[in-house]
C-alpha positions, 0 to 999 in steps of 0.5 A: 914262080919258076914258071915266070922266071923261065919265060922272063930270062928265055925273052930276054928280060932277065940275065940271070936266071935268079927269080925276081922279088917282084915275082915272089911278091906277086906269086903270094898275092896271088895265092893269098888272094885265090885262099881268101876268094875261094878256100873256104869253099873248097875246104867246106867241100873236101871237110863237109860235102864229099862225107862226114868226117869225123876226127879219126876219119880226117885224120887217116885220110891225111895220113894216107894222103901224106903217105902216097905224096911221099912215096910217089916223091921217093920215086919220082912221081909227081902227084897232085896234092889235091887229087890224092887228098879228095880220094884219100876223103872219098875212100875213108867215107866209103870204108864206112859205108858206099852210101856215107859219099856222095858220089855226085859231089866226088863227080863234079870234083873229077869232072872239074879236073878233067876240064881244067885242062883243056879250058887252060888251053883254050883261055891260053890260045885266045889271050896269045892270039890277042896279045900277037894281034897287038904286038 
């Protein structure tokens, strides 16, 4: 929403920088939407396909990653919730034993986030240039 509401008051959109209600609408159905389309698969992934959880390993891979967020908060850090959560999971499975991860799934994971990046960068300068190519 910030985001949004930068671009908008730097274009000259807006006057005030205050965001918008039609951007919070839209910020929600956003993610409400992405929840619906796709959570389910990624809370399958992180609950059943890195490793069995059980509910004391569910439980301390939350609490560590709840931990780490507000220690890097306290200084400043900024983390990524997702990245901390997956190897909070992967870390509890693994102090059981290596084996009881599955390495390749925790791969696809880290792999994902590498390339997430640079596609951004690459959807973002083709939709820029078409959209300059119009206007």
């Amino acid at each position: 929403m910030g985001i949004i509401t930068s671009l908008l008051f730097a274009g000259g959109v807006i006057s005030v920088f205050k965001i918008p209600l039609w951007v919070v609408l839209a910020a929600q159905a956003a993610i409400a939407l992405g929840t619906m389309s796709g959570g389910w698969r990624i809370t399958k992934t992180m609950g059943q396909k890195i490793t069995r959880l059980t509910p004391i390993d569910g439980f301390c891979a939350e609490t560590a990653a709840a931990s780490s967020i507000f220690f890097a908060t306290s200084m400043g850090v900024p983390v990524s919730t997702t990245h901390l959560i997956t190897g909070a999971i992967s870390g509890g499975g693994s102090a059981n034993r290596l084996s009881a991860v599955r390495w390749g799934v925790t791969l696809n994971i880290v792999v994902a986030w590498v390339l997430t990046i640079p596609a951004a960068a690459i959807i973002s300068a083709i939709l820029f240039s078409a959209i300059k190519l119009f206007t």
